[in-house]
N, C-alpha and C positions, 0 to 999 in steps of 0.2 A: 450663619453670619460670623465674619472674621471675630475674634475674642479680642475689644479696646479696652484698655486698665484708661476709666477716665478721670482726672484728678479732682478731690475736694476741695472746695471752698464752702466758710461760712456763710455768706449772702448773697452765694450765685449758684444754682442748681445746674447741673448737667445731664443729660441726656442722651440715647438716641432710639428716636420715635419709630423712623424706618432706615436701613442700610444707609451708610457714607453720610446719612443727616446728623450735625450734631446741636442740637436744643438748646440753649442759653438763657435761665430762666432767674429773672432779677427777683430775689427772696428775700426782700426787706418790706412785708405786706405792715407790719407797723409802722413803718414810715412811708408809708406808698414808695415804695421800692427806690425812694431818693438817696442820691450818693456820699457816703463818707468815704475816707480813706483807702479803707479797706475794699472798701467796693469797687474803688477807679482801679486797683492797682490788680486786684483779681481778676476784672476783667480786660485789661492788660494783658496781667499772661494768659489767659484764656485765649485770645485770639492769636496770640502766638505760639501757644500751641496749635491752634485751628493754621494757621498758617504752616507751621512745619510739619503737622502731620497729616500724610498722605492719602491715607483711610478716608477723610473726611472731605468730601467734595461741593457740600452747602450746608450754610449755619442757617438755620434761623432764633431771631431774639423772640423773647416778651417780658412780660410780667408777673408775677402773681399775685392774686386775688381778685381787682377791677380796677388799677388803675399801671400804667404802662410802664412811667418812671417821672416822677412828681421833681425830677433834675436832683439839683446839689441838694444835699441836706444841711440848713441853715445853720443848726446848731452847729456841726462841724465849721462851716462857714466862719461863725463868729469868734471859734475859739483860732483860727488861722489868722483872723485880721488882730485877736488879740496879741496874737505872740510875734505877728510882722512889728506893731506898733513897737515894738523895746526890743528884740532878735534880730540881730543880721540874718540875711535870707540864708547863706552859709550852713546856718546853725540850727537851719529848722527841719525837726525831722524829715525823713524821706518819705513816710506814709502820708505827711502833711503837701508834698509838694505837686505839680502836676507830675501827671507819665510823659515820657518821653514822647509818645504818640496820640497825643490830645488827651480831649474829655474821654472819660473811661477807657482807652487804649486805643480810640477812633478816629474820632475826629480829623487827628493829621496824621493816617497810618496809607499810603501811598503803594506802599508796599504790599496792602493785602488785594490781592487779583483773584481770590476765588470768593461767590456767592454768597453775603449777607443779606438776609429777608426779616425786615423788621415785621413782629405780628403784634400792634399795636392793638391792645385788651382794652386799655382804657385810656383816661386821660397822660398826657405826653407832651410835658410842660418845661420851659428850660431844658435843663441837660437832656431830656427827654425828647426832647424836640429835635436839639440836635444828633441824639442816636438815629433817629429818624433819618436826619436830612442827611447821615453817614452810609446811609445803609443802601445798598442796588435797588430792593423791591419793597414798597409797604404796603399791606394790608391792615385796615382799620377798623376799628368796630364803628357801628352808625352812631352810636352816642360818646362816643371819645370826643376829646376837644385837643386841641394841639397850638402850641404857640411859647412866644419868649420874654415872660413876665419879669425879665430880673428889673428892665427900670421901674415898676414900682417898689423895691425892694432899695434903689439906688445902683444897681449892678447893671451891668451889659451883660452879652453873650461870647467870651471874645475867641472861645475853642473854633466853633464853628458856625455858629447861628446868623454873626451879624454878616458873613461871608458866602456862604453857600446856600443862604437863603436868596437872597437877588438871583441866583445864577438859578434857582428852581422854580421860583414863585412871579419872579420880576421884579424889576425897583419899587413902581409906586408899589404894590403889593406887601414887597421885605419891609416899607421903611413905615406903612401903617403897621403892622405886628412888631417890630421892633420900636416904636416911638412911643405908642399905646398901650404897649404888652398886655393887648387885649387877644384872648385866642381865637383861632376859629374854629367852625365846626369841621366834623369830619368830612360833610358832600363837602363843602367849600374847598376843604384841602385837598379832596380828587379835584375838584374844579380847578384849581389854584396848580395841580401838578403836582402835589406834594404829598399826594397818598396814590397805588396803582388802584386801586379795589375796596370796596367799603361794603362789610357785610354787617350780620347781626353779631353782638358780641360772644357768644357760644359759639360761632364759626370761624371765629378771628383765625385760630391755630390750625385748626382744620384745613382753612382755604390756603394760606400759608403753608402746610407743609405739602398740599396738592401741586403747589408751584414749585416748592423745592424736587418734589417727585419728578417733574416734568424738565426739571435742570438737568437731573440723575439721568434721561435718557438721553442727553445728547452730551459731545466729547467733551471730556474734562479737560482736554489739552485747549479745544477752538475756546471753550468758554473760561478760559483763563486768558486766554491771549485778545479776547474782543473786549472783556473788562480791562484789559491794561488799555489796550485801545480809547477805551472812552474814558480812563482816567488822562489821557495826553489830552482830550479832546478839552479838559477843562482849565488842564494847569497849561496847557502852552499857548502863547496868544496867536500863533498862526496855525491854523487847521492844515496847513499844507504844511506845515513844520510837523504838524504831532503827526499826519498821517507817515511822512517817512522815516520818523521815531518808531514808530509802528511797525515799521516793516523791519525794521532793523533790531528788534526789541528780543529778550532773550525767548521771552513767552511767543513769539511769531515763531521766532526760529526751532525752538522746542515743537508747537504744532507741524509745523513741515517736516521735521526729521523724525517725529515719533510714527510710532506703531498705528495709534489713534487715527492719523490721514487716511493710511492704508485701508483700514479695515471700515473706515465711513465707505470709501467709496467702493471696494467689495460688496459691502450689504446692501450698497442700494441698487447695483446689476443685479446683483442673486438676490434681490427682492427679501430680502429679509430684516429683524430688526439687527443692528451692534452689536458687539459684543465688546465694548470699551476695554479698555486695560487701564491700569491707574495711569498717574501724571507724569508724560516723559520728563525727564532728567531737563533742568534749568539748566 
């Protein structure tokens, strides 16, 4: 396996399980793995790294210990609304503020076109939820629950919950979980569309990175360019508009002119499997 120097952080583990997978694993089990500062902003650059480095062709998240990611962590929470009360926003530190690109570097990260697989271990509540509802593929434990309780709390969802849940679940569906910020279970949330596969908890990661493996055998050039693809599909309101976005798109054009076309359709006259090359040139 190629030698990757991968970077530390204190509240988010790194990994890689098999070749080109890189692991993502939220390591705040005292706090069921809910977010402060530190935490949005690590996984921030974490995913920009996962973005500019080439090496890496599928992430997958989780958590650890048994629960997924319990969202914001309040206490941080409260000492932010204390220091908005009497601080210009200006003035307040940078680890206090959002990222640039949502809840924990996600949420509104448009930008990221290669393979996120949420493996949701346990409960995935709030911010948690919405990692979820950021991520291409989720796999969930059968006793997980998922959902977005900030209005008991007084709070909304406003990264990405109260947004991209209608577009996954359906209206009446988003606007029971967000009204009630009651969760649901894990079958519900395959029912609901909102998880791909619901195993036993001890399989969570397992079955998860079986689908990252299964990513790894086909082109990393097609499967960056059919994820931009279905990102136009959501953000642009005519489907005939995003499909010729699409075609005109750097990641299309990168597929057609890489090495990766060629040698798909070589192996499959000569009957054989790929032999991928990394990610043509953007």
């Amino acid at each position: 396996m190629e030698e990757v120097k991968l970077p530390v952080f204190s509240t988010i583990k790194l990994s890689i399980p098999i070749p080109h997978c890189l692991l993502i694993t939220l390591n705040r089990p005292e706090s069921r793995n809910a977010f402060d500062g530190i935490t949005h902003w690590a996984l921030n650059s974490i995913l920009n790294y996962y973005e500019r480095t080439d090496y890496f062709r599928v992430a997958v998240l989780t958590g650890s210990g048994d629960v997924f990611c319990a969202g914001q962590d309040l206490k941080f929470a409260s000492r932010i609304a204390e220091i908005a009360q009497t601080e210009p926003y200006k003035s307040i530190p940078a680890l206090l503020k959002p990222t640039p690109n949502g809840w924990g570097g996600l949420s509104r990260r448009p930008t990221l076109v290669k393979p996120l697989i949420s493996a949701v271990n346990g409960a995935a509540l709030g911010g948690g939820c919405e990692l979820a509802l950021s991520s291409d593929i989720v796999v969930i434990s059968d006793t997980a629950i998922i959902g977005l309780p900030e209005v008991k709390v007084g709070l909304y969802a406003p990264w990405s919950g109260t947004h991209f849940l209608p577009r996954t679940v359906g209206l009446q569906r988003s606007k029971q979980m967000i009204m009630t910020g009651d969760p649901i279970s894990a079958h519900t949330a395959k029912l609901w569309g909102l998880a791909n596969r619901v195993v036993p908890r001890e399989q969570v990661l397992p079955e998860a990175l079986k689908i990252a493996a299964k990513i790894l055998e086909v082109s990393p050039d097609a499967t960056r360019a059919v994820k931009s693809m279905a990102i136009r599909s959501m953000t642009t309101a005519s489907w005939m508009d995003a499909s010729r976005e699409g075609e005109t798109s750097r990641e299309n054009d990168a597929m057609y002119a890489g090495e990766n076309r060629a040698e798909g359709v070589k192996s499959f006259v000569e009957k054989r499997k790929p032999s991928w090359k990394g990610y043509s040139k953007l």
